[in-house]
N, C-alpha and C positions, 0 to 999 in steps of 0.2 A: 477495370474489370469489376465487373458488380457481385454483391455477395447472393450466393442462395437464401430465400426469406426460409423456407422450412426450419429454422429455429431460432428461437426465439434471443437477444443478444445478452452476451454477460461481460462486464466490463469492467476491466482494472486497472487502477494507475499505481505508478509511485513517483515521489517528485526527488528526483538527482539531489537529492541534499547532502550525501555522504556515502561511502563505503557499504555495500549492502550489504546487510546485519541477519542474523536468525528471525530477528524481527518481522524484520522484510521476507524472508522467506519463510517462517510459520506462517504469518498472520494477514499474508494476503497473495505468493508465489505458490505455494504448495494448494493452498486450496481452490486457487483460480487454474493452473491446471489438472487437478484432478477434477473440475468441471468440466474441463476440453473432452478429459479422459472418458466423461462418462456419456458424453457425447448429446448431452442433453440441451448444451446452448451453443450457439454461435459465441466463439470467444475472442473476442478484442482487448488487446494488453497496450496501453501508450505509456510513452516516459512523458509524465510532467515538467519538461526542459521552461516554460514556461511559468510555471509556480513557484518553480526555486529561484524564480527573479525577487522572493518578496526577502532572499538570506542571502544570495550568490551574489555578489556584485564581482567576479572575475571572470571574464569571457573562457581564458584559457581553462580555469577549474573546472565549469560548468561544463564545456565539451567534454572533457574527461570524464567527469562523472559518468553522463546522458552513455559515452561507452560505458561504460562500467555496467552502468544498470540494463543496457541491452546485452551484453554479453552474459548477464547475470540470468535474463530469463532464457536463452537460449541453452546458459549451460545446464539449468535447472530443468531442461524436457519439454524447451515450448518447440512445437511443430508449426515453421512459418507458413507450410502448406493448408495447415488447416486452421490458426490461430492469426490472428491479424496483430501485429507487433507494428507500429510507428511511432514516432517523436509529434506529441502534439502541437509543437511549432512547423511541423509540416503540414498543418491542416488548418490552413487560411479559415475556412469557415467556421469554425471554432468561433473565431474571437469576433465575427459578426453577428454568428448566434448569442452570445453573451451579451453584446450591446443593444440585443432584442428584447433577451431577459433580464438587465438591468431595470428596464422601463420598468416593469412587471415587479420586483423583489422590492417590497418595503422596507424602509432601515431598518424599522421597530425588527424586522425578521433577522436582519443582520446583528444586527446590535447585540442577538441573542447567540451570536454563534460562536463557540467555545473559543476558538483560537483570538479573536478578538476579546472575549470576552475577561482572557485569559492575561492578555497583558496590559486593560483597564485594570485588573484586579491588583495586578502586582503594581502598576505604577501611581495605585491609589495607597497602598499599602508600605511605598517608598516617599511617601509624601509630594509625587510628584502629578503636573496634570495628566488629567485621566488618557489624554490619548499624545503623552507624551511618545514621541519613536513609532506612531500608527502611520505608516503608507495608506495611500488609497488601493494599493494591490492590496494587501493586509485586508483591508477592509472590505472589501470586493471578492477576493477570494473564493468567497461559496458559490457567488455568480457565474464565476468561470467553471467552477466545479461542477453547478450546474449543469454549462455549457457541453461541457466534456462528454456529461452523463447522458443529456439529452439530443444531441448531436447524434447519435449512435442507435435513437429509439431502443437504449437496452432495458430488458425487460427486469434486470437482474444486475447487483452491484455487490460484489463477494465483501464484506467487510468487519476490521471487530466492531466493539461497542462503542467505540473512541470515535470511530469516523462515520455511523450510523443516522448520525446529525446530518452531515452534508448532502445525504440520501433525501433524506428528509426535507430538505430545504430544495433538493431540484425538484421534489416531487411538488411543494407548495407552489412553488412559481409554475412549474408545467399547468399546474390546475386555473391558475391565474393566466395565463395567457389561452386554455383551453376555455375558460369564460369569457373572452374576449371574443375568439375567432373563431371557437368551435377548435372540435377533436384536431390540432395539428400536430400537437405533440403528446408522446408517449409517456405515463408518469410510471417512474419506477421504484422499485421496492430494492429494501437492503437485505443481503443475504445474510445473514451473522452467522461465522464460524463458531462455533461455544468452545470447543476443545480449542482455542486460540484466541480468545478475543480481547484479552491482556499477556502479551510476551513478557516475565518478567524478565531485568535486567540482574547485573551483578552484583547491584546493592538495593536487590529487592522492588526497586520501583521499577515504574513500566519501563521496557526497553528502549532507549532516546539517543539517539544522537546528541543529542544538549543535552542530556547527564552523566555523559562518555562514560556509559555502563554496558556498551552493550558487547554482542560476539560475534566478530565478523564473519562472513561462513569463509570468504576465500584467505582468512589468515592462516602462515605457515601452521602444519600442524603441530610444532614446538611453541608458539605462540599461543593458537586456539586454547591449548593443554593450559600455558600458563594462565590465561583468563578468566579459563574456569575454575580457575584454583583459588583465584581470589573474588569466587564470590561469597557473600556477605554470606557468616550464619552465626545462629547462638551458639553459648558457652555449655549446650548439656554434651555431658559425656555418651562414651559411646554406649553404653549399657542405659541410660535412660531412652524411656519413652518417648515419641517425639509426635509431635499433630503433621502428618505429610503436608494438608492442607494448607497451612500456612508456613512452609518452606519452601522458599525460592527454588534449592536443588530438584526438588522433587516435583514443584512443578514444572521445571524446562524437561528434568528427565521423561517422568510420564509421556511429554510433547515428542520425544523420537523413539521412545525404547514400543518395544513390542508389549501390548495389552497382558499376557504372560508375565515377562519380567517387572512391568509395572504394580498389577497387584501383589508381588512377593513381595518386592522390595516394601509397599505400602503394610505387609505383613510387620513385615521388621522393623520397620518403624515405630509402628504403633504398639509391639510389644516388647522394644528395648533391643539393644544388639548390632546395630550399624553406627559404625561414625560416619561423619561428614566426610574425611579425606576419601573413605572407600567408595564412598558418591561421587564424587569429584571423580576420580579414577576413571567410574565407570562411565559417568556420562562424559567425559572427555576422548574416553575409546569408542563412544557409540557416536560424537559428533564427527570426529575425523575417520571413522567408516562409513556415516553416511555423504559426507562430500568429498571423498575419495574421488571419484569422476569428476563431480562436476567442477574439482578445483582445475583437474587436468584440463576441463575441454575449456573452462574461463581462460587457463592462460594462454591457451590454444589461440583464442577468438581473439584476443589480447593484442600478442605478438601480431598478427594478420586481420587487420581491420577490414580488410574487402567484402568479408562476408556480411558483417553487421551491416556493413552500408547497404550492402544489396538487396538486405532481407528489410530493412530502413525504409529504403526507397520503393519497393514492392507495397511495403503494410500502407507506408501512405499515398499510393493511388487506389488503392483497395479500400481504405478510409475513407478518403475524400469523395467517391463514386457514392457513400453511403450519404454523409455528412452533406453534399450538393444538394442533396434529396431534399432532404430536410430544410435545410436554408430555401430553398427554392418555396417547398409549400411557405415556410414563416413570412417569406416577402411579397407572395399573392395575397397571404389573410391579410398581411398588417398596411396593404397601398404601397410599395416601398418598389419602384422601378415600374415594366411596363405589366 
């Protein structure tokens, strides 16, 4: 089934690496369906089942997750009718377009991209060599992420600050292989959320799955309560002054409370009068009211996997009808078949 061109595409991944977090749902669920909502892009959501090959080495976890996280945008309000949700291991041309764009990606480009650059840095800093524990997935990584982005001609890639890089890098290779063969492929721009584009975690750094800080949305809400209770804060009383700004509570609060209760509370702060525990409280009655539903309809989907699959198997012939396209032009410019 081919998509309607009248708009333009916006495209979101997440990669199955864990339990889907507030993280996951600030800082790239919430803002890539109120995209859908505003009805200004064609929206395309994939699981990265694929990318979490560079952490997951268990067949059994990785399926599990890949549900998890489709059940996760479904319960969160994605409309399969009009959003395209698949499993990028359903979409074979993905990873031929990637081995197109590999030609095209300089290392020098690679070499510079965070998550690489990120575990040269520590295993330099561990006295060990620099690309001790580096996969060539690892390493290639942005290529694929390329592939992902430009696979889809999307015009638009919802993201924070942290992933703005990978935007970046499909967009350089597009340009590079559009010097090559002329306009085949689309180069896209990153959207950056600002009101999201660091989720802090519970001990203040960015929200992570690797610094098991984070809050998961579909934890009991006896649970949820307890996590947010120990998130990290200083030692001022409640009658002192407090900078909102650089308090973890008050930025996750601001992130779900109503614009209203957000500037009081920022009142109170800054001029003495609220403890910490009364924050915790309330942001913990504002998080388990706002996933109230969607814990019910996750475990709904949960229990009864039929629908995932089918809404699965849907996004990726509706994918690939897109993705064929594209592969098709890159194999006329580049000589590559008849």
């Amino acid at each position: 089934m081919a998509e309607p061109a009248s708009r333009p595409v916006a495209l979101t991944g997440i990669k199955p690496s864990g339990s889907p977090t507030l993280g996951n749902y600030l800082g790239a669920i919430r803002p890539a369906l109120a995209l859908a909502l505003a009805r200004d892009y064609r929206p395309f959501y994939f699981i990265a089942d694929y990318h979490a090959l560079t952490t997951i080495h268990d067949g059994d976890e990785l399926r599990e997750l890949t549900y998890e996280i489709a059940a996760t945008w479904l319960a969160c309000g994605l409309d399969p009718q009009d959003g395209v949700l698949y499993r990028q291991s359903d979409v074979p041309e993905i990873f031929e377009i990637a081995w197109i764009l590999s030609c095209f990606a300089p290392k020098g480009l690679l070499n510079r991209a965070h998550a690489y650059k990120a575990v040269v840095d520590a295993n330099e800093q561990a006295g060990r060599a620099p690309d001790d524990g580096v996969s060539a997935g690892l390493f290639n990584y942005p290529v694929l992420m390329a592939a992902d982005i430009l696979s889809f001609e999307a015009a638009v890639v919802p993201v924070g600050l942290d992933q703005k890089q990978h935007v970046e890098i499909a967009r350089d290779v597009a340009d590079a292989v559009n010097a090559a063969y002329g306009p085949v492929l689309r180069p896209p721009q990153p959207l950056l959320e600002k009101a999201a584009e660091t989720i802090p975690g519970t001990d203040g750094r960015k929200m992570s799955k690797s610094y098991d800080n984070t809050l998961p949305i579909f934890a009991e809400p006896e649970d949820l309560t307890r996590r947010v209770k120990r998130i990290v804060t200083d030692s001022r009383r409640p009658e002192d002054p407090k900078d909102p700004e650089s308090d973890t509570l008050f930025r996750l609060y601001r992130l779900v409370a109503p614009p209203d209760a957000t500037e009081a509370l920022r009142a109170r702060y800054e001029s003495g009068g609220v403890g910490y525990g009364e924050v915790k409280e309330d942001l913990a009655v504002l998080l388990n009211d706002l996933l109230v539903e969607p814990r019910q309809r996750y475990a709904a989907l949960m229990a009864d996997r039929s629908e995932i699959d089918g809404v699965l198997e849907s996004g990726a012939e509706r994918a690939r009808a897109v993705a064929s396209g594209v592969l098709r032009r890159l194999r006329r410019a580049a000589g590559i078949g008849r």
